[in-house]
N, C-alpha and C positions, 0 to 999 in steps of 0.2 A: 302697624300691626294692631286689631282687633284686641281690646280688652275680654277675656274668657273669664266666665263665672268663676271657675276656679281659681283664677287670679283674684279674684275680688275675697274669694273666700280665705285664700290664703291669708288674707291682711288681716283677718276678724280675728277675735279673741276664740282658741279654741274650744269645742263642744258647742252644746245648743241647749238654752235652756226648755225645760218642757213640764208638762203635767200630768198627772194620770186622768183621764174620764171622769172617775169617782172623784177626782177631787171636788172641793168647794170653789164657786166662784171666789169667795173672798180668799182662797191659799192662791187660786190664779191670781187675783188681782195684788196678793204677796209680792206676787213671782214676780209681774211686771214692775210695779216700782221701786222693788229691792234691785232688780238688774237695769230699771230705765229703760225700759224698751216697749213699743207697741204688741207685742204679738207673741203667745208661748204657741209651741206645737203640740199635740196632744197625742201620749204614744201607749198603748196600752201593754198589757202583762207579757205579749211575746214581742215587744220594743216595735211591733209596728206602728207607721205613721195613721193618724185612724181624723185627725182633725186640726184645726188650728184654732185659739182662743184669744181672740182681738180687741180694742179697744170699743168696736162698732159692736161686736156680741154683749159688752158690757152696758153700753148705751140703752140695746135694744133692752136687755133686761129690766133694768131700772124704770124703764118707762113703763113694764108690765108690773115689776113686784115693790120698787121702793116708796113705800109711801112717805118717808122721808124726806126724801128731794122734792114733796110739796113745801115744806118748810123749812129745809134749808139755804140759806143766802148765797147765792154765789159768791161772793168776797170773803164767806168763813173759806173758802176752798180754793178762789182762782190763784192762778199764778200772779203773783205782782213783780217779780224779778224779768221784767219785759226786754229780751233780746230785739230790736228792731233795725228798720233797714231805713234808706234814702233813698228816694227816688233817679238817681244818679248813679247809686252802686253796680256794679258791672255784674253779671246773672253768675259767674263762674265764683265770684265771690260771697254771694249769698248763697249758694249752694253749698260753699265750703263751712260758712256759720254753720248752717242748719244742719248742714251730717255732722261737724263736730261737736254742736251742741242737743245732738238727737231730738231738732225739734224739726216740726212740717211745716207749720203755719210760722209768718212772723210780719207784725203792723208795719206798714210802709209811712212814715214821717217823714214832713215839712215842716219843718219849725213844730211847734206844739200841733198843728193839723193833721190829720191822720187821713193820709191818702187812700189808705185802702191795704188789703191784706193778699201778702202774697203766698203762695204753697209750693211745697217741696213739686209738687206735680208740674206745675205753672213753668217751675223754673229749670225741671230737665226736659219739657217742652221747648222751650223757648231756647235751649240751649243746643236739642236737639235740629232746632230749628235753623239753629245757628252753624253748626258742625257742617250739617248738608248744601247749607247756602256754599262757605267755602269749599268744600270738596270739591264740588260742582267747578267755583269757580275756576280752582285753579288746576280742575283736570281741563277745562276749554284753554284757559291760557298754555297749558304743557303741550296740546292739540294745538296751537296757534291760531285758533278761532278768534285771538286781539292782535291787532297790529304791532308789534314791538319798537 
């Protein structure tokens, strides 16, 4: 049986966090780090859904109005509490990191070397990738398309 959005939704913590239009970018950018999450929805005076307000609108902004982030260091602000992977960890398991520790991106390490960086995207790709290869497989084995 197919996993249904509503099942997924059921799991989640109820309600949805959101903002008004009028709000300030910095009461949205509140929102998102008070609750840890990428993205508020954005619902105006008669509760409809009118927009969504993401980490990439944040990005975009900054690049047009802060002049600030010409002089600020990236190290006064990155994360240094670095969750990472091994090049050996099996995709169903770095997925399970990353949803529970609500991150996307996380460095791929060998020893001190840093192999490269993988994303939440990459890895229900590949996962997806992986799901279809078995199915397949083992509807031709149930069809007896392998010798037993």
């Amino acid at each position: 049986m197919k996993t249904k959005v509503k099942d997924l939704l059921a799991t989640k913590s109820p309600g949805v966090v959101s903002v008004h239009p009028a709000q300030s970018i910095h009461e949205a950018i509140k929102k998102l780090t008070d609750h840890n999450i990428g993205s508020v929805i954005v619902i105006d005076d008669n509760q409809k859904l009118v927009g969504i307000f993401t980490e990439r609108d944040i990005l975009r902004e900054c690049v047009c109005r802060c002049d600030e982030l010409k002089t600020t260091k990236v190290e006064s602000v990155m994360t240094t509490d670095l969750i990472i992977g091994l090049p050996d960890d099996d995709v169903e398991y770095l997925l399970g990191i990353m949803s529970k520790n609500k991150i996307r991106h996380i460095p791929i390490l060998d020893g001190d070397i840093v192999q490269g960086v993988i994303s939440i995207g990459d890895l229900v790709k590949a996962f997806l990738n992986d799901v279809s290869y078995e199915n397949r497989y083992l509807k031709d084995y149930i069809m007896g398309k392998y010798p037993g």
